[in-house]
C-alpha positions in Angstrom: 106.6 -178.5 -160.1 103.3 -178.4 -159.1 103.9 -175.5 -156.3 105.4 -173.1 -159.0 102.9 -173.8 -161.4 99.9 -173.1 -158.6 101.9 -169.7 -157.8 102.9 -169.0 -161.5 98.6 -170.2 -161.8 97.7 -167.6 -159.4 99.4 -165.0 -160.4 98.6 -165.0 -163.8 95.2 -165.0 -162.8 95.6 -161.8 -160.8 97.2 -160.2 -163.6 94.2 -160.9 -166.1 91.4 -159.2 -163.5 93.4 -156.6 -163.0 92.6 -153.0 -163.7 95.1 -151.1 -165.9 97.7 -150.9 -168.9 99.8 -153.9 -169.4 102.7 -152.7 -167.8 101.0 -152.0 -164.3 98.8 -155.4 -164.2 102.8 -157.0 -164.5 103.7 -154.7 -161.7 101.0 -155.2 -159.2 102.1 -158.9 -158.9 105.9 -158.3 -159.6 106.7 -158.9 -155.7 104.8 -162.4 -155.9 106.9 -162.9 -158.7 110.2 -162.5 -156.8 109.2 -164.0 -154.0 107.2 -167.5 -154.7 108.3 -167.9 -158.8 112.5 -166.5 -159.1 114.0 -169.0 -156.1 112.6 -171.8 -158.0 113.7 -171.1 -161.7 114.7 -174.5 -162.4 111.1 -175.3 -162.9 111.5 -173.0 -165.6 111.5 -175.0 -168.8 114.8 -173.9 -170.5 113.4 -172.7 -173.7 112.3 -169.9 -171.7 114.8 -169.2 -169.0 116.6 -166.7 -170.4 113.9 -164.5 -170.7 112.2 -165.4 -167.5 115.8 -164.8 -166.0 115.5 -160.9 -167.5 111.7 -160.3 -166.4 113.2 -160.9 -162.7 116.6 -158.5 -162.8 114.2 -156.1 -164.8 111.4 -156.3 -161.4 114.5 -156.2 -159.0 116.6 -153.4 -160.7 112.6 -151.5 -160.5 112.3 -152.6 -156.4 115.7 -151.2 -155.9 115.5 -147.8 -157.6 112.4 -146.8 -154.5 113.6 -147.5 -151.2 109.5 -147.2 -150.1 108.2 -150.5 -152.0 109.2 -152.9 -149.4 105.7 -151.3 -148.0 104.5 -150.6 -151.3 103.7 -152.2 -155.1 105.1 -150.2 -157.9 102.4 -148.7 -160.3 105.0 -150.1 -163.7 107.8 -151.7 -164.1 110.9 -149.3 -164.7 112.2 -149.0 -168.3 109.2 -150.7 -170.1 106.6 -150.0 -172.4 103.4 -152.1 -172.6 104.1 -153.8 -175.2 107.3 -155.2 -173.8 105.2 -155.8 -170.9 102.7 -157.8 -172.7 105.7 -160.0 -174.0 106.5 -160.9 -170.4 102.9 -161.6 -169.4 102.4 -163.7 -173.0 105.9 -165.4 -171.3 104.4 -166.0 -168.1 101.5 -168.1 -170.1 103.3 -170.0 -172.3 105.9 -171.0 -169.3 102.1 -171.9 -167.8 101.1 -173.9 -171.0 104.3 -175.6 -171.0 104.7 -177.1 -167.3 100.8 -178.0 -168.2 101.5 -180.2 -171.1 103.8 -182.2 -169.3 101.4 -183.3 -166.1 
């Protein structure tokens, strides 16, 4: 646990200093989100899975529609607005406040 919560730690972190709408702060650290937080989902407390489940298909099906983003970061997540994007980030911290309590 305490890997994905230093990744999911980071990453939030990034996301607050970042310049820009909600939607493109999620998207600048939706690769790091793939990569160190989706293959370890069962540190995901289940109360939040499901959703946590939809932020990643939703960052994959955006990766896949550009072929050029292996070399790049996309400016905003495909499909969303900012407010739905603020829910994921507001996910992200609860998720955060949750593995917390339990250390």
């Amino acid at each position: 646990m305490s890997y994905f919560l230093g990744k999911l730690s980071d990453i939030l972190f990034r996301i607050n200093i970042h310049e820009g709408t909600a939607n493109e702060r999620l998207a600048s650290e939706s690769k790091k989100i793939i990569v160190q937080l989706a293959t370890n989902t069962q540190q995901v407390p289940t109360q939040y899975l499901d959703d946590f489940q939809k932020l990643i298909k939703l960052i994959e099906k955006t990766l896949k529609k550009h072929p050029n983003l292996p070399l790049l970061t996309p400016c905003g997540l495909s499909g969303i607005q900012n407010r739905t994007a603020s829910r994921y980030i507001k996910l992200l911290l609860d998720i955060q406040n949750e593995l917390e309590s339990k250390i």
